[in-house]
PAZAPA-4460 file (N, C-alpha, C; in steps of 0.05 Angstrom, whole numbers, plus 32768, in hexadecimal, padded with zeros to 4 digits):
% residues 94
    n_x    n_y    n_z   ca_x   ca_y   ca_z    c_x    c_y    c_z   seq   type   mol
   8EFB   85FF   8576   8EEA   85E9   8580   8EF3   85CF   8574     1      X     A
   8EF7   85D0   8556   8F00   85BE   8545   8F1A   85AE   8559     2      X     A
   8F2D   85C1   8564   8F49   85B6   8568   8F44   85AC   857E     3      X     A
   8F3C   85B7   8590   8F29   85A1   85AB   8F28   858F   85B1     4      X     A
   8F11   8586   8596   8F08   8569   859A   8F12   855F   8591     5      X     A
   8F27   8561   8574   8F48   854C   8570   8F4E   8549   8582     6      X     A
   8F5A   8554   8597   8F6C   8562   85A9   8F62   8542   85BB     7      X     A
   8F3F   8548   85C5   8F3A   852D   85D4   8F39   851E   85CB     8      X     A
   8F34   8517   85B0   8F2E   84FB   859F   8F4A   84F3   859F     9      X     A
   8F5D   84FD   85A7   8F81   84F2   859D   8F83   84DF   85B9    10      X     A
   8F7C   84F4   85CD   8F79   84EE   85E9   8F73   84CA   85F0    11      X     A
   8F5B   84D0   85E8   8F4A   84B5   85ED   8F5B   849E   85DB    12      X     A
   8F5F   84A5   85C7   8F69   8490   85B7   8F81   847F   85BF    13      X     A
   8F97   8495   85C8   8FB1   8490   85D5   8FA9   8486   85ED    14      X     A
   8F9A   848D   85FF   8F8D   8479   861B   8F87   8460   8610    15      X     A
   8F77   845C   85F9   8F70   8445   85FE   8F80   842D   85E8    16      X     A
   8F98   8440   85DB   8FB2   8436   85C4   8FBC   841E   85E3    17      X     A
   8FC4   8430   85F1   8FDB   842C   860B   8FD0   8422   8618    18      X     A
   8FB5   8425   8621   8FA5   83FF   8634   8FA9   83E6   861F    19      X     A
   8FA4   83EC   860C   8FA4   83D5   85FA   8FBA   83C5   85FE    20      X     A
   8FCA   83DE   85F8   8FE7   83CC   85F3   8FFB   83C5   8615    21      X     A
   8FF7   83DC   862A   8FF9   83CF   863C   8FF0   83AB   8648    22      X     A
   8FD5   83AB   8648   8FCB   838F   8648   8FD7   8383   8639    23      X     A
   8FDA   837E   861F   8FE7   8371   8613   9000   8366   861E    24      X     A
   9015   837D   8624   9031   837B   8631   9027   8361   864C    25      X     A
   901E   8367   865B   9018   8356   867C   9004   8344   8673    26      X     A
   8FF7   833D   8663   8FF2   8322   8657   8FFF   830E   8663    27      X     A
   8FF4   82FA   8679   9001   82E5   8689   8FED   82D1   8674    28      X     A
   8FF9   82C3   8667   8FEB   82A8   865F   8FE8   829C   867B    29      X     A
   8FCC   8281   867B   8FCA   826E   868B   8FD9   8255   8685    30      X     A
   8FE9   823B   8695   8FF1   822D   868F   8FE1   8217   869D    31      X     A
   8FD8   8203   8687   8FD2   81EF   8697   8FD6   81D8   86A4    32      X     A
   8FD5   81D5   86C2   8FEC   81BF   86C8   8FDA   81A8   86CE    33      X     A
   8FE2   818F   86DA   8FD8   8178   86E8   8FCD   8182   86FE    34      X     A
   8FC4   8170   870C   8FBB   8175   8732   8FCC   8174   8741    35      X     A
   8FDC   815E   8736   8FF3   8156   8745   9011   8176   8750    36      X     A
   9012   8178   872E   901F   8193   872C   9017   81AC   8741    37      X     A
   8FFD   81A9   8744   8FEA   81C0   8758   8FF8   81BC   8772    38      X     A
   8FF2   81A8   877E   8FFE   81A1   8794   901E   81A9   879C    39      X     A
   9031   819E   8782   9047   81AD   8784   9052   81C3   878B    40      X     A
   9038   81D6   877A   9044   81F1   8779   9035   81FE   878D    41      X     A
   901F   81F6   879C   9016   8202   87B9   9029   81FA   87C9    42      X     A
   9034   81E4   87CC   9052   81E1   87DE   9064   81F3   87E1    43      X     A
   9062   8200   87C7   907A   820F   87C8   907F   8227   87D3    44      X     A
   9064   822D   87DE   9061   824D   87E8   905F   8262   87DA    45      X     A
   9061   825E   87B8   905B   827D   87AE   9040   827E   87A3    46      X     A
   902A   8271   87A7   900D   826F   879C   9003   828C   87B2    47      X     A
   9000   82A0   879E   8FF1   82B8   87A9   8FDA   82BB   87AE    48      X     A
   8FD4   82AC   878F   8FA4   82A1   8793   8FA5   8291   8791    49      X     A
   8F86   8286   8790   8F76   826E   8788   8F63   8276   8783    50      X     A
   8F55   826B   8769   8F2E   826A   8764   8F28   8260   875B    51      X     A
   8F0E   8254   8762   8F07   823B   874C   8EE4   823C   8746    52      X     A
   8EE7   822D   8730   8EC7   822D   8725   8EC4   820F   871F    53      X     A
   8EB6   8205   872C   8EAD   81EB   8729   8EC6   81DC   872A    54      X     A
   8ECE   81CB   8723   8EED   81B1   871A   8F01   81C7   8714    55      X     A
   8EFB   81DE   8706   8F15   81EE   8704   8F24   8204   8717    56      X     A
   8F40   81FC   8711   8F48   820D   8730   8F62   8218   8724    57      X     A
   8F60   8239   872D   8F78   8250   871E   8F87   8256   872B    58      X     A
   8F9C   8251   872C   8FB8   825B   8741   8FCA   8276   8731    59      X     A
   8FCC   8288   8748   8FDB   829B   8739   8FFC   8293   8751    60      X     A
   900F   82A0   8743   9021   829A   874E   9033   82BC   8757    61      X     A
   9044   82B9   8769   9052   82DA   8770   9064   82E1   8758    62      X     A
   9062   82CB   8741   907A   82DC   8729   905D   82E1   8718    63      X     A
   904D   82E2   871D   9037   82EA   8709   902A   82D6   86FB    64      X     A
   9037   82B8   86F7   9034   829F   86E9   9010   8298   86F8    65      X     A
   8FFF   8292   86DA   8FE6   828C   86E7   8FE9   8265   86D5    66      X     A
   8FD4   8255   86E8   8FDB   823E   86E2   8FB3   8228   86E3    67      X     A
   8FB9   8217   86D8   8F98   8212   86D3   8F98   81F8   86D8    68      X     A
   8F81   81E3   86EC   8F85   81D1   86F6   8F65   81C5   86F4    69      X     A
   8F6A   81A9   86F5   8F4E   81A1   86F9   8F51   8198   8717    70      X     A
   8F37   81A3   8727   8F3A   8185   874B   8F35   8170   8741    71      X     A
   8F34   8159   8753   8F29   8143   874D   8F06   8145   8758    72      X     A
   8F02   8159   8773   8EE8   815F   8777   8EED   817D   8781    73      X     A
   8ED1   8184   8783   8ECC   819B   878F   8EDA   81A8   87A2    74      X     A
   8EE8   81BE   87AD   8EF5   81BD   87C1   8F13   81B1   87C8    75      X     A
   8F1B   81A5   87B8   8F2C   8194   87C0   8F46   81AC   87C6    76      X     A
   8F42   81BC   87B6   8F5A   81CC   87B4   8F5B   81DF   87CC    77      X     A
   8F41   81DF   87E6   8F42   81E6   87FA   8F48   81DA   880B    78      X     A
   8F4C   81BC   8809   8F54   81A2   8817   8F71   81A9   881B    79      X     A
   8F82   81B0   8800   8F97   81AC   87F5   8FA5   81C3   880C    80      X     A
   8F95   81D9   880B   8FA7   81F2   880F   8FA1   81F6   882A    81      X     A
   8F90   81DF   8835   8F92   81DA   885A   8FA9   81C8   8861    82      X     A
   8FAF   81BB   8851   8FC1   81A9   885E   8FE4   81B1   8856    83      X     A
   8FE3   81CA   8843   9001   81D9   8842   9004   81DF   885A    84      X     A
   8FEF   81E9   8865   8FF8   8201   8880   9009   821A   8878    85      X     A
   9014   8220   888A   901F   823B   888B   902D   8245   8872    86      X     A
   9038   8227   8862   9041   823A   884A   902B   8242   882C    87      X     A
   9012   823B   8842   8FFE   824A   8827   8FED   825F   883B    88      X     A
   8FEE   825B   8855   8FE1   826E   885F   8FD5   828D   8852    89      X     A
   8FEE   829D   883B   8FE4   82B0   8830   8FD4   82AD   8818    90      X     A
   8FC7   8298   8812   8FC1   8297   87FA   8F9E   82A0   87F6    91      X     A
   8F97   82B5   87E3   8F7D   82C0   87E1   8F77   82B2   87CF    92      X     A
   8F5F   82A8   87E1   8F4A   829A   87D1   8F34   829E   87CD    93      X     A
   8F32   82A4   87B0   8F15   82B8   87A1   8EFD   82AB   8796    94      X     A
***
């Protein structure tokens, strides 16, 4: 019985050694850019998301790069990503 529950207590430990340190590994820091910069890099076609909470607005990018912006108002960054057109067309916005 004794060797058992080592047996699962090793278990659990190593599950949760190896989430730890996985996360760790894919750890994307945020970078924070201008508005202006925002604009740039929705031009560019690789902006995968968008979300925002009040003035702040999170862009993730297709190499994994996440990036941190203030609008100037509300919404703006839905203004922004109507007037790309088709090269933001895929972009999920959460």
């Amino acid at each position: 019985m004794k060797h058992k529950l080592l047996g699962w207590i090793s278990i659990i430990v190593l599950i949760l050694v190896t989430g730890s340190l996985l996360s760790w590994y894919f750890y994307v820091p945020t970078k924070e850019i201008t508005w202006g910069q925002t604009i740039q890099i929705l031009d560019t076609g690789k902006v995968t998301q968008v979300s925002q909470d009040g003035l702040n607005v999170y862009l993730k990018i297709d190499v994994g790069d996440k990036y941190k912006t203030t609008q100037p108002q509300i919404n703006s960054i839905n203004s922004e990503i109507s007037k790309c057109g088709d090269v933001c067309k895929n972009i999920v916005i959460k």
